[in-house]
C-alpha positions in Angstrom: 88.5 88.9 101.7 91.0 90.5 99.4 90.6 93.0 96.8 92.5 95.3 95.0 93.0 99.4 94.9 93.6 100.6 91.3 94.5 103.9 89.7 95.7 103.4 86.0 98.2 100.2 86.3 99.0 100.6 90.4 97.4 98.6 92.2 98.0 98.0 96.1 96.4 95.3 98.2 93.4 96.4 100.4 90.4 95.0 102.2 90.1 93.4 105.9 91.9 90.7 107.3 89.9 87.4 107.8 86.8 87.5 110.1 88.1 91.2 110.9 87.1 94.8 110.7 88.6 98.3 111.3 86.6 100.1 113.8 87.3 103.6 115.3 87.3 104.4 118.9 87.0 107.9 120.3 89.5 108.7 122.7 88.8 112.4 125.1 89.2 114.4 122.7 86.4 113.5 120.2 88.0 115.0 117.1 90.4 111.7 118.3 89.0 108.6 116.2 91.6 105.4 117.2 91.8 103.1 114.8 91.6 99.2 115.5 91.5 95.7 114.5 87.8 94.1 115.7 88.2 90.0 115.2 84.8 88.5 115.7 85.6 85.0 117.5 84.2 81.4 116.1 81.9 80.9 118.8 79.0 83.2 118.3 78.6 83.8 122.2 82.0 85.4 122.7 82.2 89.3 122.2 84.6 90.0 119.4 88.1 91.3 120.5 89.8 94.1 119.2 93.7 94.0 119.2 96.5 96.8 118.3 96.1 97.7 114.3 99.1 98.6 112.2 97.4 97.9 109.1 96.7 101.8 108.7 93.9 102.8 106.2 94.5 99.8 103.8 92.1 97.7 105.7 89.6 100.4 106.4 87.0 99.6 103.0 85.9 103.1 103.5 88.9 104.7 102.4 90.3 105.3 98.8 94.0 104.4 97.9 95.0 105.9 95.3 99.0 105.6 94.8 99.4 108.9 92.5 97.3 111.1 95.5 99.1 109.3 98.8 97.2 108.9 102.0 94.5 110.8 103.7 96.2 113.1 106.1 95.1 112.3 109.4 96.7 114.9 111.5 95.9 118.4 109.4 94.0 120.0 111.5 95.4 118.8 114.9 98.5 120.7 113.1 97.5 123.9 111.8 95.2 124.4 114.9 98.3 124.7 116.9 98.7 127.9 114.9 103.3 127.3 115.0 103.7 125.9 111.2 103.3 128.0 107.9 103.6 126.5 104.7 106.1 126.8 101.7 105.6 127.7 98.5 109.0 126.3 97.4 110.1 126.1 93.8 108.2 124.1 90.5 109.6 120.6 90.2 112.3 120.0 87.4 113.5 116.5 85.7 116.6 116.9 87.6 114.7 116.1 91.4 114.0 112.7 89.5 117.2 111.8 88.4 116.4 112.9 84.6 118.2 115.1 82.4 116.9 118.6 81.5 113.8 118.5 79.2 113.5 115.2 79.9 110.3 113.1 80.8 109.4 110.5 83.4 107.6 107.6 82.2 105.8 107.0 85.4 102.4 109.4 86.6 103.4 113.1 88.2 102.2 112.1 92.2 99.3 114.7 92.5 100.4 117.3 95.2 97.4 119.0 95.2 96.6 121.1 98.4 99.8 119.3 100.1 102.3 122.4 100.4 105.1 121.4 102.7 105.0 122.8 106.7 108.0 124.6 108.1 108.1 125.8 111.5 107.0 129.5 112.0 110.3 131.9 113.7 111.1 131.2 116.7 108.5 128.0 116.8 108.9 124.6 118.0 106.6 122.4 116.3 107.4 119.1 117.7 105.9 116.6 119.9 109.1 117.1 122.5 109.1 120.4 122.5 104.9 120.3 123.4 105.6 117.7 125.9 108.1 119.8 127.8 106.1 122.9 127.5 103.1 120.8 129.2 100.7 120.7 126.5 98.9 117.4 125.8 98.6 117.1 122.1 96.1 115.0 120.4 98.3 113.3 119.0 99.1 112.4 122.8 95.6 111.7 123.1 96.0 108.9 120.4 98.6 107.3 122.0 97.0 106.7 125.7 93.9 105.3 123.8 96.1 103.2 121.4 98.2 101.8 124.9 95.1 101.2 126.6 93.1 98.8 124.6 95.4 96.2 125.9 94.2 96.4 129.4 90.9 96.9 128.5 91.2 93.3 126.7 92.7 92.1 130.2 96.2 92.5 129.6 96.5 94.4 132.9 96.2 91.7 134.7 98.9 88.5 133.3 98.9 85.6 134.4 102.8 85.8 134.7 104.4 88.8 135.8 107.3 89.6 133.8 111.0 91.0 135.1 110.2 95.2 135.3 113.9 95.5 134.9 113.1 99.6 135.9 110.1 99.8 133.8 107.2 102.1 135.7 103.8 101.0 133.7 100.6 102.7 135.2 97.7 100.1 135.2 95.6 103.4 133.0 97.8 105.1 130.4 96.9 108.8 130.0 97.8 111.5 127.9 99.3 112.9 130.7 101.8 110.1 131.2 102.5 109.6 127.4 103.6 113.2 127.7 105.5 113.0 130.3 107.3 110.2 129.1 108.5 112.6 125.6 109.5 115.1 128.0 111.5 112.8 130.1 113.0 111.4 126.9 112.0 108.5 127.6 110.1 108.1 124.2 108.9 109.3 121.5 106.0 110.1 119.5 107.0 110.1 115.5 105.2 112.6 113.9 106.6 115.4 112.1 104.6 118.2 110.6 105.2 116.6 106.9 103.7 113.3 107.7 100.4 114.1 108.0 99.4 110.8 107.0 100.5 108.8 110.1 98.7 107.6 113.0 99.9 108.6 116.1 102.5 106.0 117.9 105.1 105.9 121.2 108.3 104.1 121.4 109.7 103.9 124.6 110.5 101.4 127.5 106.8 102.1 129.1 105.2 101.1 126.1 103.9 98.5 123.9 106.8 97.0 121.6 106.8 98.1 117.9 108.1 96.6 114.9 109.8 98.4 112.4 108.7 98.2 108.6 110.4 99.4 105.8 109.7 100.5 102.4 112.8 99.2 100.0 113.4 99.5 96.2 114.9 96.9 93.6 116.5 98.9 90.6 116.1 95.5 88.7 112.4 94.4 88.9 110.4 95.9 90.7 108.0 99.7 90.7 106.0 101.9 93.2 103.1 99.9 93.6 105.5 96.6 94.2 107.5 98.0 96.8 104.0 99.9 98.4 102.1 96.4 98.3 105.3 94.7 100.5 104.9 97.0 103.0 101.3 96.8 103.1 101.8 93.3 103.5 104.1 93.5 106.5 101.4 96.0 108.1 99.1 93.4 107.7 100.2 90.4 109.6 
């Protein structure tokens, strides 16, 4: 069932999919809550299966969208705990950022930036996933990953019923943390999540993992405004 997130006239859709809920499952670290997509089948005898979710927190009913605020950020403290980022203070915003002419106003609500300062790397600090993954340390972001790549297995996908061409590929029966790290350090994928998008779940492209599909955010100068072009992305997350 549908329903809709409103602050003032912005309104997003939210709310689970059909016969579908978001459950969280703790990975090893247990400050690491995995989010996925529980489908509860139409015979009543059959456990429900959970699948892969890239619907993000707009199908969780527990959490609040609120377009002029942005998204609950997810990976805070896994950030700052790593003691390697400090934030910046930076300058006050002027009409000019937004395309506006000096002393000029926008028409559309000031996005609240409360208590989100940007991150910038401390001196002589590498704060990304690569550089952890060559240095040998398992982030929980990592953590994320292994538990995301696992649930397929754990549904039986392990195990097909046709084995593909490997064309190279080297696909452990049990991902780990340690092998999603090793796979950033080889280069042979990555994990995208930079110290400024807090918000985002944990993910790995590379040739030893699951496929992922790519979902933009676009803009129409003719018709259309934030909450349009937020609720067509939503809906590509979705389905």
């Amino acid at each position: 069932m549908l329903d809709e997130a409103s602050t003032s006239s912005l309104k997003v859709t939210t709310g689970p999919l059909l016969q579908s809920r978001k459950v969280f499952v703790p990975a090893d670290r247990p400050d690491v809550q995995v989010a996925m997509r529980e489908i509860s089948l139409s015979d009543a005898a059959e456990r429900p299966v959970r699948v892969y979710d890239t619907s993000g927190p707009y199908t969780d009913p527990a959490a609040l969208i609120d377009l002029t605020k942005g998204l609950a950020e997810l990976r805070r403290g896994w950030v700052l705990e790593r003691g390697d980022v400090e934030e910046v203070e930076g300058r006050a915003q002027k009409p000019e950022d937004d395309g506006l002419k000096p002393g000029q106003t926008s028409h559309l609500p000031a996005f609240d930036r409360t208590g989100r300062k940007p991150l910038k790397a401390k001196p002589g600090k590498r704060p990304t996933q690569m550089a952890y993954a060559r240095a040998g340390i398992i982030t929980a972001e990592m953590e994320y990953v292994a538990a995301r790549e696992n649930l397929a297995r754990a549904n039986g996908g392990a195990h097909p019923h046709h084995k593909a061409m490997g064309l190279g590929s080297a696909i452990p029966t049990d991902i780990t943390a340690e092998f999603v790290r090793e796979e950033v350090a080889r280069g042979r994928a990555i994990i995208p999540n930079n110290i400024n998008h807090l918000e985002t779940e944990p993910m790995a492209i590379g040739r030893n993992f699951l496929v992922k599909i790519n979902a933009n955010i676009g803009n129409s100068a003719v018709t259309s405004g934030v909450a349009e072009e937020v609720d067509k992305l939503v809906w590509a997350i979705r389905w």
